[in-house]
KETIFI-408342 format. One line per 5 residues: for each residue x, y negated, z of C-alpha. Coordinates in nm, 2 decimals. Example, Ala and Ser with C-alpha at 12.3 -4.5 7.8 and 13.67 -1.06 7.14 Angstrom:
2
1.23/0.45/0.78 ~ 1.37/0.11/0.71
//
This chain:
73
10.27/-13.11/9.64 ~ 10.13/-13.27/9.99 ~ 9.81/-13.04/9.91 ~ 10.01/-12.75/9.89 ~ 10.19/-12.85/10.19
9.86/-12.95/10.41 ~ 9.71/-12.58/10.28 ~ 9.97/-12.38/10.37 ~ 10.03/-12.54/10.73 ~ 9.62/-12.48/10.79
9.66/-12.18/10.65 ~ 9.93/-12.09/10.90 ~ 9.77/-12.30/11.20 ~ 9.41/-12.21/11.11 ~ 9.49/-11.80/11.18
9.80/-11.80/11.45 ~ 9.62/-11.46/11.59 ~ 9.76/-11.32/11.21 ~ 10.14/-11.37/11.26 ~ 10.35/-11.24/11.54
10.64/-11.36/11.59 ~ 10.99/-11.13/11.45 ~ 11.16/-11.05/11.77 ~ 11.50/-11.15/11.81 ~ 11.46/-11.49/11.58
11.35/-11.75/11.84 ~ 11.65/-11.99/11.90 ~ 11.77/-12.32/12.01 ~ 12.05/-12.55/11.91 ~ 12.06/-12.89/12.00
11.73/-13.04/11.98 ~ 11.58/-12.77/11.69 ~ 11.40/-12.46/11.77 ~ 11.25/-12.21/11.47 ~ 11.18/-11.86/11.47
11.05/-11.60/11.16 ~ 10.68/-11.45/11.15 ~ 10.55/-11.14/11.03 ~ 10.19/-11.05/10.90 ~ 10.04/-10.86/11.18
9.82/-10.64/10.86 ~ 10.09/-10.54/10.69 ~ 10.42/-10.60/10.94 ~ 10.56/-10.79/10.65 ~ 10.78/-11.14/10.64
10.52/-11.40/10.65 ~ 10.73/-11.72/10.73 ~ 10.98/-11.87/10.93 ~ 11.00/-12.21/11.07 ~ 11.22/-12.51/11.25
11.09/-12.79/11.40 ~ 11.25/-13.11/11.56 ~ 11.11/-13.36/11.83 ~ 11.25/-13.73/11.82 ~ 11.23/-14.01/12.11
10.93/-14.16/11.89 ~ 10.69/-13.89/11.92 ~ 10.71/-13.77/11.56 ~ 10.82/-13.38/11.55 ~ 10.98/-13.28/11.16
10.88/-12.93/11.11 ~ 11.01/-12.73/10.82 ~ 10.87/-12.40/10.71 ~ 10.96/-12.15/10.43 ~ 10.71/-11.88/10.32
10.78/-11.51/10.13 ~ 10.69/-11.69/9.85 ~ 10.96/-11.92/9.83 ~ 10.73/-12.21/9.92 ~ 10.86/-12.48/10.15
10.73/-12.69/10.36 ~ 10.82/-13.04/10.53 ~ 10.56/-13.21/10.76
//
């Protein structure tokens, strides 16, 4: 499961040029941000994502795929 995890996060980080970002999704509540992604190929739903900073340094970033796949780094 963390294999699957790692992959699909260098998948997603390896090729950023790939995904643009769906406009309108980007937000902010509290201390989370997220926003969905679209395959710039084929304009479809790629993924979307929320991520979370805490006083520590560590970030919590979730992401869900077309697939059904999540995340959780």
């Amino acid at each position: 499961m963390r294999a699957l995890a790692f992959s699909t996060l260098l998948a997603t980080f390896a090729a950023p040029a790939l995904a643009e970002q769906i406009r309108g999704t980007d937000f902010e509540t509290g201390y989370w941000t997220g926003a969905a992604y679209t395959e710039d190929a084929t304009g479809k739903f790629l993924y979307c994502d929320v991520s979370v900073s805490y006083t520590n340094g560590e970030t919590l970033w979730l992401g869900l795929y077309r697939n059904d796949t999540l995340a959780v780094l």
